[in-house]
C-alpha positions in Angstrom: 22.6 -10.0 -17.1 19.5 -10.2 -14.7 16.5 -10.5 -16.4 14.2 -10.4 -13.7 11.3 -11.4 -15.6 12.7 -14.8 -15.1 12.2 -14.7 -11.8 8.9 -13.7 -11.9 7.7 -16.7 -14.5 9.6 -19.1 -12.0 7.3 -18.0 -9.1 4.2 -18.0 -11.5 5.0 -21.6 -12.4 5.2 -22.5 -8.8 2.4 -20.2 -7.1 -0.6 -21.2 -9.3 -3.2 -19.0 -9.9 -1.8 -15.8 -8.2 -0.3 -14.4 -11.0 -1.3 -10.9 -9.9 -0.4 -11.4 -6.5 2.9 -13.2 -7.6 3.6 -10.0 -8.9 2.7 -7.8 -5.9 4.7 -10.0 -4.1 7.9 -9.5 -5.9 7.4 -5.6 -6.0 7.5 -5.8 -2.4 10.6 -7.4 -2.1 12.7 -5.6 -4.5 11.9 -2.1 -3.1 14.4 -0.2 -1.9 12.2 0.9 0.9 11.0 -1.6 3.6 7.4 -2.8 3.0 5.0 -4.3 5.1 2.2 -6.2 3.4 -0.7 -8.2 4.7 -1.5 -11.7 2.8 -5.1 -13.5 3.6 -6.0 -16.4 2.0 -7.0 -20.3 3.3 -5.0 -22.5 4.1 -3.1 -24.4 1.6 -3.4 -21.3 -0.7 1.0 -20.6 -0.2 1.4 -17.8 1.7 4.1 -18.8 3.3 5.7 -21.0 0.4 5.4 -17.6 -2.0 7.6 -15.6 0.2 9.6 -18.2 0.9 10.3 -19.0 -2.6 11.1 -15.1 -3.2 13.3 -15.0 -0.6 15.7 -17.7 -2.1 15.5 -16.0 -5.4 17.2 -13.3 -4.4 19.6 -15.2 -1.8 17.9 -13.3 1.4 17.7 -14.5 5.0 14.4 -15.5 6.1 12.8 -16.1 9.4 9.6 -17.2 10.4 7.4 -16.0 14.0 4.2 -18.2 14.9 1.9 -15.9 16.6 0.1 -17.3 19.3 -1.9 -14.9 21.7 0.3 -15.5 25.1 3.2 -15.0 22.9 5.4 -12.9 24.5 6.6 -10.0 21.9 9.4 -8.4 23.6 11.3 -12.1 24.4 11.0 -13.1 20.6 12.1 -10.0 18.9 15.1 -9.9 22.0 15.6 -11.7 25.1 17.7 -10.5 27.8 21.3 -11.2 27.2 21.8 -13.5 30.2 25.6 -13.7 30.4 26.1 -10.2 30.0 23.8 -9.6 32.5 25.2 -12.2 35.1 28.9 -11.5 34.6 29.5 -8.0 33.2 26.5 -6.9 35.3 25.0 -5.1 32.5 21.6 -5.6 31.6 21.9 -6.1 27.5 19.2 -7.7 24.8 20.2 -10.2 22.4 18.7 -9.7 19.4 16.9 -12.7 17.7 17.6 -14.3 14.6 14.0 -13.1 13.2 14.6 -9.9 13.9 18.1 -9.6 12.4 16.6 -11.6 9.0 16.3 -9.5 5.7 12.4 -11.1 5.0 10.4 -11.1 7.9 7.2 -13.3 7.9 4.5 -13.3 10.8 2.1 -16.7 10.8 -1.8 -16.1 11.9 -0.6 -11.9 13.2 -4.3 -11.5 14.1 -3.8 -14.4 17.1 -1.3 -11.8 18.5 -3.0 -10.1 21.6 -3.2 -6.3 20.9 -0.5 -5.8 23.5 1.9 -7.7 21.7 0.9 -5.8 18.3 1.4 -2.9 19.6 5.0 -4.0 20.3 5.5 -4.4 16.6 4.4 -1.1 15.9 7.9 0.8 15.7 9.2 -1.9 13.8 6.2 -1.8 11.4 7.1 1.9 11.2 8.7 2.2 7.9 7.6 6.1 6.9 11.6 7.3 7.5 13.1 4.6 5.4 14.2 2.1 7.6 13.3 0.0 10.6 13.6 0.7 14.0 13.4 -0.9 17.3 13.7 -0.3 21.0 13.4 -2.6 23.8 13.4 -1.3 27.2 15.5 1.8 26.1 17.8 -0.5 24.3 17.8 -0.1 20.6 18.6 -2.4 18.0 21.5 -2.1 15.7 20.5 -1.0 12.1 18.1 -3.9 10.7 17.9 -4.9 7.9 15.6 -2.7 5.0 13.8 -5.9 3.5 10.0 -6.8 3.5 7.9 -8.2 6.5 4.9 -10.2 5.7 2.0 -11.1 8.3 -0.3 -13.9 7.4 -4.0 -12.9 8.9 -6.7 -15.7 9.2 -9.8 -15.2 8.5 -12.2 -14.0 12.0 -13.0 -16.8 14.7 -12.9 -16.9 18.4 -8.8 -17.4 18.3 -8.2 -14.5 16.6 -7.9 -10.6 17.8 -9.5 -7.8 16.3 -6.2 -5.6 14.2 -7.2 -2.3 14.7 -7.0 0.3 12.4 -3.7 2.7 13.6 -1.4 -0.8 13.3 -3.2 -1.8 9.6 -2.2 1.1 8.3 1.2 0.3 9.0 1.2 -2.1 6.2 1.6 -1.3 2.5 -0.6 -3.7 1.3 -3.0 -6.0 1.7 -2.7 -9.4 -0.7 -5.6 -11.9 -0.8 -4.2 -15.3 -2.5 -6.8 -17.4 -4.8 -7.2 -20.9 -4.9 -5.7 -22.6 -7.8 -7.9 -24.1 -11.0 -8.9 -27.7 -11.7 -6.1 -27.7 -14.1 -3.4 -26.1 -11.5 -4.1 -28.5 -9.2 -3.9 -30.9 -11.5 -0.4 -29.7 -12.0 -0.1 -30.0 -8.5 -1.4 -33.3 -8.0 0.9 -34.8 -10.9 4.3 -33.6 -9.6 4.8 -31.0 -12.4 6.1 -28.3 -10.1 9.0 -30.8 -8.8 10.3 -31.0 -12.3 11.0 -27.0 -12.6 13.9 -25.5 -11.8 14.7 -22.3 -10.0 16.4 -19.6 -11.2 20.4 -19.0 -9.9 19.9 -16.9 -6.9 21.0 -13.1 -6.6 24.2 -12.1 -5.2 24.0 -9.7 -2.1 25.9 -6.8 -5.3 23.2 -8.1 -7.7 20.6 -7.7 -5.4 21.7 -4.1 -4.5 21.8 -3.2 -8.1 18.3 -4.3 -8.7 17.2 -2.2 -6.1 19.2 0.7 -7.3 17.5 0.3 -10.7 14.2 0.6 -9.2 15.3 3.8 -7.5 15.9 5.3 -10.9 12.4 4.6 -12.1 10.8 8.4 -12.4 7.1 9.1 -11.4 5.9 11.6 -13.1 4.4 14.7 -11.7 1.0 13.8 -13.3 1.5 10.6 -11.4 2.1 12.3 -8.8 -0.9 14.6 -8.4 -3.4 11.7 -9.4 -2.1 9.7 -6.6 -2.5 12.8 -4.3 -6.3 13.4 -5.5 -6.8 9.9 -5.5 -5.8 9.6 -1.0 -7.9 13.1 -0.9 -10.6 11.4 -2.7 -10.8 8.7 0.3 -10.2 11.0 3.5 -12.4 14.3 2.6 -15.3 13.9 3.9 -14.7 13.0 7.4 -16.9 13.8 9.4 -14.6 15.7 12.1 -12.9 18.1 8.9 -16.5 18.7 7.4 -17.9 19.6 10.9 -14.7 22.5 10.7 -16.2 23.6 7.7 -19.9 23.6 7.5 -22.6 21.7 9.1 -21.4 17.8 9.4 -24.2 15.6 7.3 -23.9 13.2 5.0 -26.0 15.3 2.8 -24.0 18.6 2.2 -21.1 15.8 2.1 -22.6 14.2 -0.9 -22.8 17.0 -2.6 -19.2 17.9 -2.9 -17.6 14.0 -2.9 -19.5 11.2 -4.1 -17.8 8.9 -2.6 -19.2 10.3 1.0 -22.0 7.5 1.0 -19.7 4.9 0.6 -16.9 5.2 2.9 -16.6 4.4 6.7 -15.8 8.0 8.2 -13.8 6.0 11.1 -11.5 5.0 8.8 -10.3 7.1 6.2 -7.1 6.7 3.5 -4.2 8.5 5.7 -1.2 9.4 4.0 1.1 6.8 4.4 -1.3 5.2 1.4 0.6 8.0 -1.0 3.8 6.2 0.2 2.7 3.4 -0.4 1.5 4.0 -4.0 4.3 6.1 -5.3 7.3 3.5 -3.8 5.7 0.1 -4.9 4.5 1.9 -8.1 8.6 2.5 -8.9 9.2 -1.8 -8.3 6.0 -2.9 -10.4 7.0 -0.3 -13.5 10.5 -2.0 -13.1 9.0 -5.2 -13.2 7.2 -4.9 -16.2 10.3 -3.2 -17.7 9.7 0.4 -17.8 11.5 3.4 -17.0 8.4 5.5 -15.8 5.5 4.6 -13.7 2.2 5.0 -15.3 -1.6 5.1 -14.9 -1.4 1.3 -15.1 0.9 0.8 -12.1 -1.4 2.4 -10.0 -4.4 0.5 -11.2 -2.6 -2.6 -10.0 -2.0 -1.3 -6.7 -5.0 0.6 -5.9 -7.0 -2.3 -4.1 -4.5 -3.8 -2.1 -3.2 -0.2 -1.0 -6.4 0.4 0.2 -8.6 -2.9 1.0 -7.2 -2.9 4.8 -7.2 1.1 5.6 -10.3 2.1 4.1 -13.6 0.6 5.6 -16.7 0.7 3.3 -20.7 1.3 4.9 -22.6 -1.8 5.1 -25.0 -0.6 2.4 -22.6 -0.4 -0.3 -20.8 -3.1 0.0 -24.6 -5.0 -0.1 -24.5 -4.1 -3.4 -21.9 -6.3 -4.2 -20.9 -10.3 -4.2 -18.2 -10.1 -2.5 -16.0 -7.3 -1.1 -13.5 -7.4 -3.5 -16.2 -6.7 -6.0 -17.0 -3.2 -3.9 -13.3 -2.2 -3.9 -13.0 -2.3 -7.3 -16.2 -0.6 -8.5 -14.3 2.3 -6.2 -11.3 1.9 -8.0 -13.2 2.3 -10.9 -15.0 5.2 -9.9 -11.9 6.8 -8.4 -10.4 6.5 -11.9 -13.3 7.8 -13.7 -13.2 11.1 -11.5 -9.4 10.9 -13.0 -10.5 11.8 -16.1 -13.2 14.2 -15.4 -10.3 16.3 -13.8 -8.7 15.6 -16.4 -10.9 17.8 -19.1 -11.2 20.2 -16.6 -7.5 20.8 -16.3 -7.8 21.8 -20.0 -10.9 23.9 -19.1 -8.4 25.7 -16.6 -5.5 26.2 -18.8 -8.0 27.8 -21.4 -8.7 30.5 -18.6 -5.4 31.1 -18.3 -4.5 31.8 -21.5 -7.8 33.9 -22.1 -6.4 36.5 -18.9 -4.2 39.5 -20.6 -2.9 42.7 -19.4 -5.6 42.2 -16.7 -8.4 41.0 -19.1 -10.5 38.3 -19.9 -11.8 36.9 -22.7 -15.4 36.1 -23.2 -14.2 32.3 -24.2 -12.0 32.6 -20.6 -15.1 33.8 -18.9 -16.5 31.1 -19.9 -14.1 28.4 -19.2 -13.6 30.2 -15.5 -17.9 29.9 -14.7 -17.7 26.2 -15.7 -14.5 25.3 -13.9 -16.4 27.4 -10.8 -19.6 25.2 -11.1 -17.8 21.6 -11.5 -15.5 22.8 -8.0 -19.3 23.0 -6.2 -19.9 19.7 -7.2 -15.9 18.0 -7.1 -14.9 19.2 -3.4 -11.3 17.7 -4.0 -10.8 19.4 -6.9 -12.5 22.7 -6.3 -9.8 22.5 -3.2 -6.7 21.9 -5.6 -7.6 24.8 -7.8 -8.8 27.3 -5.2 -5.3 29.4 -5.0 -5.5 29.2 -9.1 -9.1 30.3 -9.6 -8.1 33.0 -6.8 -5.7 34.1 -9.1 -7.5 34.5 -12.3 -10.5 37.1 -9.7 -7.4 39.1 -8.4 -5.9 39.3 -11.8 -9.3 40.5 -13.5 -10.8 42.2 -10.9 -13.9 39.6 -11.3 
């Protein structure tokens, strides 16, 4: 029998220090659903050696592309098929090795010009379940569903800016730590030579894995936190408010706290509710559970959203480090979590109260306090709306 926890102390014994990461990692890779995640780290840090390592765990294919900025895309991914051309006169593309791999890995992807990003953005493209590709009207035969990875490097005058529209693309963003004094100690002593890996999956072992992930349930509560959570992080643009009522970060404030804190060019779109509810399934499966739960998304709150969603200089200020400024948002993301929470009680309360087209005084109640906590929770006040609509028609109030 698999016990995939195995697998999971193996790369924890070999990728020191990442523990967390390790484990992101592995999610990734055992979805049933093609994910695209970002790693950033110095180098040294294993970027490359992590995926690598996963990839021969579960007896994968992997391929390798060094980005360079006058790399040319289209001739990597699937040069012309030359004899075809020459002697069936048929213009034809050979696709490459990397492109036909199960995990594929990108070295340095912001040294690609954007011209060449943007011709990874169909394959990148991952929201239908698969992966697609076309090269000059010629499409590639069904590739393969497993995980690309893109190393990014920190800014310098090599690199190209990634624009927002092609880092949403990715599932995840993954920032690898350096290891202790006593990891590299480990390191240093020939430790990690000594430990073995474990027997890699069969292609049929693989598949069941990923078919056992499939079967983990999210629950609807799950479900609608996630959903409240991505509203959270895209309601106060600045283009939807200016719909509504007068655009200002003031009458913003008022209805979502987080309005002072968030860059309105970049909101959370809603490929980061994909992302959350299929890596949630892997991680619960990981840590051997048949159900997702609050904790799953803790875990994968911050790299869901560390690359999509921009922050205002004067927050993060606040802050050490920017890693630091994410999680005080998780945090605060959470705590609105269970402030909807009470008032979800609060709601059913009303509900109960309303018969034969009356309402209790206690329901009166409970419908004035839900009603003052919408003016100030925006996302909220707009889940409840139809509900609270509802309980007026029903009463006549």
């Amino acid at each position: 029998m698999i016990k995939i926890e195995d697998y999971l102390s193996y790369l924890n014994s070999m990728i020191l220090g990442n523990r967390e990461n390790n484990e992101l990692m592995l999610a990734s890779c055992i979805n049933p659903n093609p994910t695209n995640a970002i790693i950033i780290g110095s180098p040294g840090t294993s970027k490359t050696t992590s995926v690598l390592l996963i990839s021969q765990m579960l007896g994968s294919s992997f391929a390798k592309l060094q980005a360079t900025p006058n790399l040319d895309i289209n001739k990597v991914l699937g040069p012309v098929d030359l004899k075809k051309l020459l002697v069936e006169k048929v213009e034809a593309v050979k696709w490459s090795n990397w492109t036909k791999a199960y995990f594929k890995f990108i070295d340095e992807f912001n040294r690609l010009t954007p011209e060449s990003a943007v011709s990874l953005m169909e394959l990148l493209d991952t929201t239908r379940g698969k992966r697609s590709l076309h090269i000059n009207q010629h499409e590639a035969p069904l590739l393969p569903t497993g995980p690309l990875f893109a190393t990014m490097n920190h800014a310098d005058s090599a690199t190209n800016e990634v624009f927002p529209p092609m880092l949403d693309r990715f599932d995840l963003c993954i920032v690898m730590k350096h290891p202790g004094s006593h990891d590299l100690y480990k390191i240093g002593s020939g430790q990690l030579k000594q430990i073995k890996p474990p027997k890699p999956l069969t292609e049929s072992e693989f598949d069941g894995m990923k078919s056992e992930v499939e079967k983990v349930e999210v629950p609807d509560s799950i479900l609608r936190y996630v959903s409240l959570l991505v509203r959270d992080l895209s309601f106060c643009t600045f283009g939807e408010m200016s719909t509504k009522t007068t655009a200002s970060h003031e009458h913003c404030a008022k209805l979502c706290p987080f309005c002072p804190k968030i860059d309105h060019r970049s909101p959370a779109s809603p490929r980061v509710v994909l992302s959350l509810v299929s890596l949630s399934k892997s991680l619960a499966y990981l840590r051997g559970k048949s159900q997702v739960t609050h904790d799953e998304i803790k875990s994968l709150v911050v790299p869901a959203i560390r690359h999509r969603v921009r922050l205002q200089l004067a927050y993060l200020n606040k802050f050490k480090n920017i890693n630091d400024a994410y999680e005080d948002l998780a945090g605060q993301l959470k705590a609105n979590l269970i402030a909807r929470e009470a008032m979800d009680h609060v709601l059913l309360k009303a509900l109960e109260g309303i018969q034969n087209g009356h309402i209790s005084d206690e329901a009166k109640s409970s419908l004035h306090r839900l009603e003052e906590y919408a003016k100030k929770d925006g996302v909220y006040g707009e889940l409840v709306h139809e509900q609270l609509s509802l309980i007026r028609k029903k009463t006549g109030s």
